[in-house]
mmCIF file of the C-alpha atoms, coordinates in Angstrom:
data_MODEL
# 
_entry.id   MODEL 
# 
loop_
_atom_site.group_PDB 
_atom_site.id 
_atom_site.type_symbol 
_atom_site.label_atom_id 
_atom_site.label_alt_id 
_atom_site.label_comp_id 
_atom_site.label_asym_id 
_atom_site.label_entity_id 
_atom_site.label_seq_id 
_atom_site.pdbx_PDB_ins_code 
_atom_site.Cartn_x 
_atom_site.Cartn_y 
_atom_site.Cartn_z 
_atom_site.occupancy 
_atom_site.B_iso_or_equiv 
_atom_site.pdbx_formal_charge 
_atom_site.auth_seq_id 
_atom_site.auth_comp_id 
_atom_site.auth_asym_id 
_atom_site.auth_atom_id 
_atom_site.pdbx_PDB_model_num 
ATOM 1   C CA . UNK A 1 1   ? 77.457  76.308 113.577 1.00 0.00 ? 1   UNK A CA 1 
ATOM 2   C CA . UNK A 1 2   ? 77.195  77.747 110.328 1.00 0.00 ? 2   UNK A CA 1 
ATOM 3   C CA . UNK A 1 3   ? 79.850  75.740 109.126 1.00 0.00 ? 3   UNK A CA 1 
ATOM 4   C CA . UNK A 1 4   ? 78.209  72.469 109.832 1.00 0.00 ? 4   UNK A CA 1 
ATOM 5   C CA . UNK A 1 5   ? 74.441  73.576 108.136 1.00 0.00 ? 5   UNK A CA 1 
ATOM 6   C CA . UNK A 1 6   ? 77.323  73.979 104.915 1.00 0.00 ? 6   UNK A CA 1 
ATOM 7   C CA . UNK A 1 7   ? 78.344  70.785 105.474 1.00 0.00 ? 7   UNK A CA 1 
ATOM 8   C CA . UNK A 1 8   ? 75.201  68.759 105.695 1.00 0.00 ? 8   UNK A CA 1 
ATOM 9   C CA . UNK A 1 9   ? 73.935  70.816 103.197 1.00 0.00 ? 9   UNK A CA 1 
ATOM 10  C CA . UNK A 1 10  ? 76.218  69.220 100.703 1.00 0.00 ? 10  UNK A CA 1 
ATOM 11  C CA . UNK A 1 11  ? 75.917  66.040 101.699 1.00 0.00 ? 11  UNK A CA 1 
ATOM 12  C CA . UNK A 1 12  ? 73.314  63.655 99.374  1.00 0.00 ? 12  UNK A CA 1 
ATOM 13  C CA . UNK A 1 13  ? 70.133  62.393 101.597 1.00 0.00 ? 13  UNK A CA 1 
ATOM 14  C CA . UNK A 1 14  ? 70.282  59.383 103.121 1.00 0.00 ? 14  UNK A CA 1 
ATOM 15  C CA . UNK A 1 15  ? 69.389  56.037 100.879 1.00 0.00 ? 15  UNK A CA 1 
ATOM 16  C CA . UNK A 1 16  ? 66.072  54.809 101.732 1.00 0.00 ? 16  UNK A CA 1 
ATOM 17  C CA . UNK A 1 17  ? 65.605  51.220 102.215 1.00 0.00 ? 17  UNK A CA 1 
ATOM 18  C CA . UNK A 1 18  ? 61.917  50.146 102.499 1.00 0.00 ? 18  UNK A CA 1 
ATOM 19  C CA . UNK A 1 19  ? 61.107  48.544 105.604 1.00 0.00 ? 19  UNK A CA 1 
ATOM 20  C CA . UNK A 1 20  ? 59.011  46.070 106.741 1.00 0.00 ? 20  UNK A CA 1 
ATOM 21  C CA . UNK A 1 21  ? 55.909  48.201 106.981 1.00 0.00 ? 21  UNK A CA 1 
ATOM 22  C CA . UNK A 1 22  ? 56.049  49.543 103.693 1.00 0.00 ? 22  UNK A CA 1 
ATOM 23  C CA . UNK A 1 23  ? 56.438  46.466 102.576 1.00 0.00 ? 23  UNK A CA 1 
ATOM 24  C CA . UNK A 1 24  ? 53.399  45.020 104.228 1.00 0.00 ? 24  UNK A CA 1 
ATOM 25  C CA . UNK A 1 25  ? 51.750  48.345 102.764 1.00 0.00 ? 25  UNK A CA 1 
ATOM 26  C CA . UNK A 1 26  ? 52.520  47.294 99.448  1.00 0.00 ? 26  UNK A CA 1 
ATOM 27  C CA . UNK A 1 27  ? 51.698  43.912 100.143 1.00 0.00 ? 27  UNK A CA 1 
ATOM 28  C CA . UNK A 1 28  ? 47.963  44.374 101.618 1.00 0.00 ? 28  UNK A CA 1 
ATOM 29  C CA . UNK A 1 29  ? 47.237  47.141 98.722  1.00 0.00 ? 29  UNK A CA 1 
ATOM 30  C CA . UNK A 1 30  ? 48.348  44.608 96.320  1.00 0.00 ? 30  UNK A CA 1 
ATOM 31  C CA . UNK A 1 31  ? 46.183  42.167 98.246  1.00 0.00 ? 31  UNK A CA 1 
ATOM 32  C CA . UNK A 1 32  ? 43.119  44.369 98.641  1.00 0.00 ? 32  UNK A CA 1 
ATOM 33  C CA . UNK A 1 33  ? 43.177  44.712 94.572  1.00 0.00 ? 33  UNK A CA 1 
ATOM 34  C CA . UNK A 1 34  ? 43.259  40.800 94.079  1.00 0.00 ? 34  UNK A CA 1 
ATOM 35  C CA . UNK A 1 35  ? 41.039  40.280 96.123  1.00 0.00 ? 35  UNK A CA 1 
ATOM 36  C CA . UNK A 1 36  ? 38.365  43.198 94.335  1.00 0.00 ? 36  UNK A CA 1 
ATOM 37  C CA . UNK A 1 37  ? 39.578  41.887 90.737  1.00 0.00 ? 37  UNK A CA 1 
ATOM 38  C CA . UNK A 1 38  ? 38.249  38.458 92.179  1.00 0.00 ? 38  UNK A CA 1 
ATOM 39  C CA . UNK A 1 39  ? 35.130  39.557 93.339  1.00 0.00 ? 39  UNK A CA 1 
ATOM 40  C CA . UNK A 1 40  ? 34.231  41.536 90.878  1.00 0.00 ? 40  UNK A CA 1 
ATOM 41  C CA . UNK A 1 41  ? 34.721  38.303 88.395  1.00 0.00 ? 41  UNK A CA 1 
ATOM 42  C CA . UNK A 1 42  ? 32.616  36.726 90.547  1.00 0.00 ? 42  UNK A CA 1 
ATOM 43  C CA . UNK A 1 43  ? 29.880  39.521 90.744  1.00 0.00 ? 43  UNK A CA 1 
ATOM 44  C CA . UNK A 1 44  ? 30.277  39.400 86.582  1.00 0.00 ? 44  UNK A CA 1 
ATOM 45  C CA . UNK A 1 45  ? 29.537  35.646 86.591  1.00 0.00 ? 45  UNK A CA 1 
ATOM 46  C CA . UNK A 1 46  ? 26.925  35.329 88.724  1.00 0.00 ? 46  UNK A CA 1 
ATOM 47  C CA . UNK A 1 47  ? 25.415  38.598 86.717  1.00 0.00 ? 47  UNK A CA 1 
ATOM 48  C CA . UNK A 1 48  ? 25.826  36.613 83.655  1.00 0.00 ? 48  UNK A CA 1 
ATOM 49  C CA . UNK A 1 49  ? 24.062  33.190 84.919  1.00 0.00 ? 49  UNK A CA 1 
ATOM 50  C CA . UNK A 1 50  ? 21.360  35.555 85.881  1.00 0.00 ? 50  UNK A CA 1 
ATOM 51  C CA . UNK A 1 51  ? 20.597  36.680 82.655  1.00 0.00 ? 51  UNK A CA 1 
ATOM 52  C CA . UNK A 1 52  ? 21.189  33.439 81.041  1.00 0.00 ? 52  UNK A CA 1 
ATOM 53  C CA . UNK A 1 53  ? 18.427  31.972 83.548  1.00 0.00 ? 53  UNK A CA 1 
ATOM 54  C CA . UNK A 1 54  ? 16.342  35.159 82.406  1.00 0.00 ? 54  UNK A CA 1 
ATOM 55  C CA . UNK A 1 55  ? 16.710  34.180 78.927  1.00 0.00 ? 55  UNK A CA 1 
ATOM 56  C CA . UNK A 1 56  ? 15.364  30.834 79.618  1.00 0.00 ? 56  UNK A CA 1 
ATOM 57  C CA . UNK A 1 57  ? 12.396  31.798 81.504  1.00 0.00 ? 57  UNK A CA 1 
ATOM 58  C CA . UNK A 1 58  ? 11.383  34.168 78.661  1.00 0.00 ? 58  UNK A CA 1 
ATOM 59  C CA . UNK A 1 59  ? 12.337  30.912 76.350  1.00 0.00 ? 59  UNK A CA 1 
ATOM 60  C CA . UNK A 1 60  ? 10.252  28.651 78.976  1.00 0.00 ? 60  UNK A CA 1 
ATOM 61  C CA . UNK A 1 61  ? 7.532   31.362 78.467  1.00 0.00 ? 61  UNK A CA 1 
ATOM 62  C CA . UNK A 1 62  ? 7.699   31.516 74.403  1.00 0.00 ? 62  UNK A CA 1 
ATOM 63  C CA . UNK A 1 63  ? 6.840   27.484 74.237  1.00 0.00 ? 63  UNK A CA 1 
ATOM 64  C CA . UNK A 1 64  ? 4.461   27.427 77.132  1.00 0.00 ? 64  UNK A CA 1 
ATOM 65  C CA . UNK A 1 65  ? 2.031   29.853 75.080  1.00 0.00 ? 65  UNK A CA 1 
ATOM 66  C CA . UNK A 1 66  ? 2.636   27.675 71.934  1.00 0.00 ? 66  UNK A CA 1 
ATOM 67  C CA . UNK A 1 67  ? 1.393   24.858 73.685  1.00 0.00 ? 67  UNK A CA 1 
ATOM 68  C CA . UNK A 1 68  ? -1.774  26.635 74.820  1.00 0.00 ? 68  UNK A CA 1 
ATOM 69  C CA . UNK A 1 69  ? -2.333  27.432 71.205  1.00 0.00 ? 69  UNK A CA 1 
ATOM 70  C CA . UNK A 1 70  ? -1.887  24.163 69.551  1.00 0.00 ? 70  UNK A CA 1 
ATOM 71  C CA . UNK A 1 71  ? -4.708  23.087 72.891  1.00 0.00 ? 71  UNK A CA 1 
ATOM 72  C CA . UNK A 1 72  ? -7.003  25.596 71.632  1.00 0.00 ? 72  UNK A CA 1 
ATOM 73  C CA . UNK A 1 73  ? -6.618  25.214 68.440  1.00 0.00 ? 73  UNK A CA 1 
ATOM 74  C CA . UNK A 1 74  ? -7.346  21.580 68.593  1.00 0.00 ? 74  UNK A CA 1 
ATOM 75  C CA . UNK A 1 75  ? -10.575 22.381 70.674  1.00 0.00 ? 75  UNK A CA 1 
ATOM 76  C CA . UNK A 1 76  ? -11.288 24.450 67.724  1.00 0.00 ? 76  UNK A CA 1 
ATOM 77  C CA . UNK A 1 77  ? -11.419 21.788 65.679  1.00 0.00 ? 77  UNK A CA 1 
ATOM 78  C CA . UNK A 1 78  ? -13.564 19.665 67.899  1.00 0.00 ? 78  UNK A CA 1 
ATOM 79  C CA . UNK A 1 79  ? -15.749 22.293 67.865  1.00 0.00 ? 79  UNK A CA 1 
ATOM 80  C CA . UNK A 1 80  ? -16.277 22.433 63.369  1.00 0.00 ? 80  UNK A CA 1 
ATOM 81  C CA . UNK A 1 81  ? -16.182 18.663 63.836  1.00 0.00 ? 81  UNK A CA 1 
ATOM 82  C CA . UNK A 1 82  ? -19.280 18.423 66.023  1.00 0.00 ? 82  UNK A CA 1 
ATOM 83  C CA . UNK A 1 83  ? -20.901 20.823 64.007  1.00 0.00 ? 83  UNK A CA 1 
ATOM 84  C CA . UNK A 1 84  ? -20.395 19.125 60.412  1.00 0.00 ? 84  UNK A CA 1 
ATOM 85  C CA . UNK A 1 85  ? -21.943 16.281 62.409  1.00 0.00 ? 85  UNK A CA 1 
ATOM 86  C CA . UNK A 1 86  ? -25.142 18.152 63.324  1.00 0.00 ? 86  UNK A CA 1 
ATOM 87  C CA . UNK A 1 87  ? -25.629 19.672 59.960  1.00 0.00 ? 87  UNK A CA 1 
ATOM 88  C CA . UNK A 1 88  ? -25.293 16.431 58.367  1.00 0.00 ? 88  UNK A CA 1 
ATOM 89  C CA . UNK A 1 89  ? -27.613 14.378 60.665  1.00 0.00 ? 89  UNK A CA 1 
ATOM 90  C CA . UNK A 1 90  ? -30.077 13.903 57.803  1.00 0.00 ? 90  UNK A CA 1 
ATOM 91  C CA . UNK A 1 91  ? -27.658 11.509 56.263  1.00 0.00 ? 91  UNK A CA 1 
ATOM 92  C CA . UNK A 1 92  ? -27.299 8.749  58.502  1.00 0.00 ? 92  UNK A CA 1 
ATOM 93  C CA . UNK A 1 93  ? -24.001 7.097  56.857  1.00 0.00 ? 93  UNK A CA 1 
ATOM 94  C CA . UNK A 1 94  ? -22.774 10.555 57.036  1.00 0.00 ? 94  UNK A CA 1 
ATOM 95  C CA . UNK A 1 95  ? -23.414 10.669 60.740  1.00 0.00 ? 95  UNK A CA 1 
ATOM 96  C CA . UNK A 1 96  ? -21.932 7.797  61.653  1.00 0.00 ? 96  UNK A CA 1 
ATOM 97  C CA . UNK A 1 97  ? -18.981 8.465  60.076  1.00 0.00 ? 97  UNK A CA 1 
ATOM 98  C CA . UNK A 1 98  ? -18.132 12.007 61.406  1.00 0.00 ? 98  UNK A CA 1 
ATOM 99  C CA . UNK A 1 99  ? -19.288 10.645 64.877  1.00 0.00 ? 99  UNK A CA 1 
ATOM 100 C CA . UNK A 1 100 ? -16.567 7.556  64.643  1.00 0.00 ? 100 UNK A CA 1 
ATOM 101 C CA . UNK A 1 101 ? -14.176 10.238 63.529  1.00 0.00 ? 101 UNK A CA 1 
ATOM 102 C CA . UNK A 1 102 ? -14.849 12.637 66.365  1.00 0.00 ? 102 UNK A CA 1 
ATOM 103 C CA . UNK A 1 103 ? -14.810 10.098 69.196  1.00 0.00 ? 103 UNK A CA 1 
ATOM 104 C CA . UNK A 1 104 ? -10.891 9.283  67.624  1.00 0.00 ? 104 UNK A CA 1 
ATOM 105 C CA . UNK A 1 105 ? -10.505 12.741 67.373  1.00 0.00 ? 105 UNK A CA 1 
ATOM 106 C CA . UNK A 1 106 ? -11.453 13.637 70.757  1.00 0.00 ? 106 UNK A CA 1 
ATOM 107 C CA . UNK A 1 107 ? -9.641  10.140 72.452  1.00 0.00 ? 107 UNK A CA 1 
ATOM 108 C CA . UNK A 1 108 ? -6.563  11.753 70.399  1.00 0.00 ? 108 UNK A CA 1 
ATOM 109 C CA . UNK A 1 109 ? -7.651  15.155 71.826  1.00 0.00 ? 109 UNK A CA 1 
ATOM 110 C CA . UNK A 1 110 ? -7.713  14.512 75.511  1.00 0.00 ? 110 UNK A CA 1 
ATOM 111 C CA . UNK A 1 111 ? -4.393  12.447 74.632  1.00 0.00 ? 111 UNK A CA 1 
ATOM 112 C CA . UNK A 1 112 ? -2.876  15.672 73.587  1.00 0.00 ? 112 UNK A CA 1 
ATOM 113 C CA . UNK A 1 113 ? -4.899  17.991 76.084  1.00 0.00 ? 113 UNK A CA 1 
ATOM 114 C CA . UNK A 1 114 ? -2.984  15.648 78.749  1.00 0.00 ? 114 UNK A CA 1 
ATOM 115 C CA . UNK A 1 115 ? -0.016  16.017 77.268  1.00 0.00 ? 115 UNK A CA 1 
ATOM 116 C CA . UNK A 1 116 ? 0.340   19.316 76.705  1.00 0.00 ? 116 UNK A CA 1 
ATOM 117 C CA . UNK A 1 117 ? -1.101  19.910 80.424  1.00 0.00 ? 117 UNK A CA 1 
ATOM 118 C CA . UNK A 1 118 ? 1.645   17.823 81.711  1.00 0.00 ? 118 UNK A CA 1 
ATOM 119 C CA . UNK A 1 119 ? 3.895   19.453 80.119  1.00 0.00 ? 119 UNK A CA 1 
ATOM 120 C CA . UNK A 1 120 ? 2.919   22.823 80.778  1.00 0.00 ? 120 UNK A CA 1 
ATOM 121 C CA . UNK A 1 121 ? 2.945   22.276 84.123  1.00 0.00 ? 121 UNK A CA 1 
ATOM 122 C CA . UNK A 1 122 ? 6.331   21.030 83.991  1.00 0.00 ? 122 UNK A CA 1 
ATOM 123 C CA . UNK A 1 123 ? 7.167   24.195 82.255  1.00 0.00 ? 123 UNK A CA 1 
ATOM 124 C CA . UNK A 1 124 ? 5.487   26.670 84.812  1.00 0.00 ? 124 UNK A CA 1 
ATOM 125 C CA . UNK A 1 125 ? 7.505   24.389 87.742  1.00 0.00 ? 125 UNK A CA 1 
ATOM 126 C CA . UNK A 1 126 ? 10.247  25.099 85.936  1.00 0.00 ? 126 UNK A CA 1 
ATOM 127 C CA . UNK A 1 127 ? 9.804   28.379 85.532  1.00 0.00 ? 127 UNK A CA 1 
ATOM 128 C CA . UNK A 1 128 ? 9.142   29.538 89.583  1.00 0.00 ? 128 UNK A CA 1 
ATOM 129 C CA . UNK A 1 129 ? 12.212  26.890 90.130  1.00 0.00 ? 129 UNK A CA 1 
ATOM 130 C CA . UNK A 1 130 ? 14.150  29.502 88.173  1.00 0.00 ? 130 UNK A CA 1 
ATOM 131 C CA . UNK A 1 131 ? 12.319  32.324 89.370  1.00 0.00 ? 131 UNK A CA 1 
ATOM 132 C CA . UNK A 1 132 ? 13.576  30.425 92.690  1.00 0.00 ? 132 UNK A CA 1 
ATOM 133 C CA . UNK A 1 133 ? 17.265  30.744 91.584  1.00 0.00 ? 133 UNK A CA 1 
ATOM 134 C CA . UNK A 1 134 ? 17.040  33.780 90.317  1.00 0.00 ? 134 UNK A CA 1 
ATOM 135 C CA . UNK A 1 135 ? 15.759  35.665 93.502  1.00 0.00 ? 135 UNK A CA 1 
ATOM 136 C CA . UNK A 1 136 ? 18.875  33.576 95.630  1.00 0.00 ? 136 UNK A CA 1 
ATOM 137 C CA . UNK A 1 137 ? 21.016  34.341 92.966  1.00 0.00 ? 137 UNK A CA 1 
ATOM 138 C CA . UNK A 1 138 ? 20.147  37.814 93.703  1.00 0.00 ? 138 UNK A CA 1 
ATOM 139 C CA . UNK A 1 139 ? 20.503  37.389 97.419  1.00 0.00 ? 139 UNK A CA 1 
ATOM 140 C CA . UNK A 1 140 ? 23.468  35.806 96.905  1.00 0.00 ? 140 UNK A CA 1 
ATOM 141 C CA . UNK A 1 141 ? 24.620  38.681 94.693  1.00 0.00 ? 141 UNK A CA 1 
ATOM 142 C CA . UNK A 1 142 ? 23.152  41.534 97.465  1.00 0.00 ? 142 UNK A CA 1 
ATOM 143 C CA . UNK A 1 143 ? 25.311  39.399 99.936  1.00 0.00 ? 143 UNK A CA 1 
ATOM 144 C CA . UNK A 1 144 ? 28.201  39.681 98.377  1.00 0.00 ? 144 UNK A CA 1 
ATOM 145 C CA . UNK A 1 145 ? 27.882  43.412 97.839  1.00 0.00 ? 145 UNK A CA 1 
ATOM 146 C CA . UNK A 1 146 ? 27.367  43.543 101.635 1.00 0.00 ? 146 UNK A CA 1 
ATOM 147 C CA . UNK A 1 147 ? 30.748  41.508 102.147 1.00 0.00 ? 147 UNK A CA 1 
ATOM 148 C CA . UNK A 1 148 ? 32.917  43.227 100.020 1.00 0.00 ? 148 UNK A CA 1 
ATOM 149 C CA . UNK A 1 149 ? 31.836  47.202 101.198 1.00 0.00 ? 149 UNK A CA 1 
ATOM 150 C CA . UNK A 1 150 ? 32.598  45.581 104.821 1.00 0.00 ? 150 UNK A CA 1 
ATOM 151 C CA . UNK A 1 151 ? 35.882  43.747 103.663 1.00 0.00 ? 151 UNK A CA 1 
ATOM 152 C CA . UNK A 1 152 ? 36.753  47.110 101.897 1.00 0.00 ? 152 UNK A CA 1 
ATOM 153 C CA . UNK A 1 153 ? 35.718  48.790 105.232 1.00 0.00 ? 153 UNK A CA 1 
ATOM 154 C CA . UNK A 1 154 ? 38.299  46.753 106.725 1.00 0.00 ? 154 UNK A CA 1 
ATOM 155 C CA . UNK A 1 155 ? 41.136  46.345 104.472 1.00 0.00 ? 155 UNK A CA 1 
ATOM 156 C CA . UNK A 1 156 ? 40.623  50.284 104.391 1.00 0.00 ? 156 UNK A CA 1 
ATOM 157 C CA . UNK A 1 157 ? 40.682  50.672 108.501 1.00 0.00 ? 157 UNK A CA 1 
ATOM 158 C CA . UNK A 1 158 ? 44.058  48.095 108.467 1.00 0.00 ? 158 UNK A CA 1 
ATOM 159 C CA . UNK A 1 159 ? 45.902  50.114 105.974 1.00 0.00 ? 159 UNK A CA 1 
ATOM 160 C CA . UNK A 1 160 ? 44.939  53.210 107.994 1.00 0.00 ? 160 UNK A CA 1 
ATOM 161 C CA . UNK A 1 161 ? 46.293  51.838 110.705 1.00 0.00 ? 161 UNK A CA 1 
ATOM 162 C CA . UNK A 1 162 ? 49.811  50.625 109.278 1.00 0.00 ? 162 UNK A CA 1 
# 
């Protein structure tokens, strides 16, 4: 007997092959980590388009308070308008002119009040429409999340059990 332990002793181990389950080790680890790299891409794109819709809601923002300026301004102007016309009624040729130039002014003004209401309002649409895509982006983004512990969960569960 203690001739044999010498003997074995001596001998180099065995040559490992890798088998089959090894191999389908190697093969769902190397899976599992595609399959993160990809969904973390993802999760860095849609991050991305989020802040790029941000951007143009603060953008959509910016130009919808420039609007209500130039509106208030121009009221503004009505406003001086109607009183050079008041202080001037003594002079009748006077009147009459700053009274034909305030009707065009305020025909031009409601032109320009309409526009710029139009087009605010197409702004603030706009705006909750990206709001809108923001908050599913977000969902969509939350979702993922959810997907991706659980695929983890079970990626981790099937190597455990291999």
């Amino acid at each position: 007997m203690h001739t044999r332990n010498r003997v074995s002793e001596s001998l180099p181990p065995p040559v490992q092959h890798p088998t089959r389950r090894t191999e389908s080790i190697k093969a769902a680890k190397a899976a599992v980590v595609e399959k993160d790299a990809a969904i973390a891409k993802s999760l860095q794109l849609a991050r991305k388009e989020k802040d790029a819709f941000d951007m143009d809601l603060k953008a959509a923002n910016a130009e919808a308070g420039r609007f209500r300026d130039m509106v208030e301004t121009r009221a503004d102007m009505d406003d001086e308008y109607r009183a050079l016309a008041e202080a001037s009624d003594t002079l009748d040729e006077r009147v009459q002119d700053y009274e034909a130039r305030l009707r065009v002014l305020a025909e031009e003004n409601d032109g320009i009040r309409a526009d710029y209401s139009a087009e605010i309002k197409s702004m603030e649409a706009e705006r909750s429409s990206m709001r809108e895509r923001i908050a599913n982006l977000e969902s969509a983004l939350t979702s993922s999340e959810t997907a991706i512990d659980q695929q983890r969960a079970d990626l981790q569960a099937e190597l455990r059990k291999l």
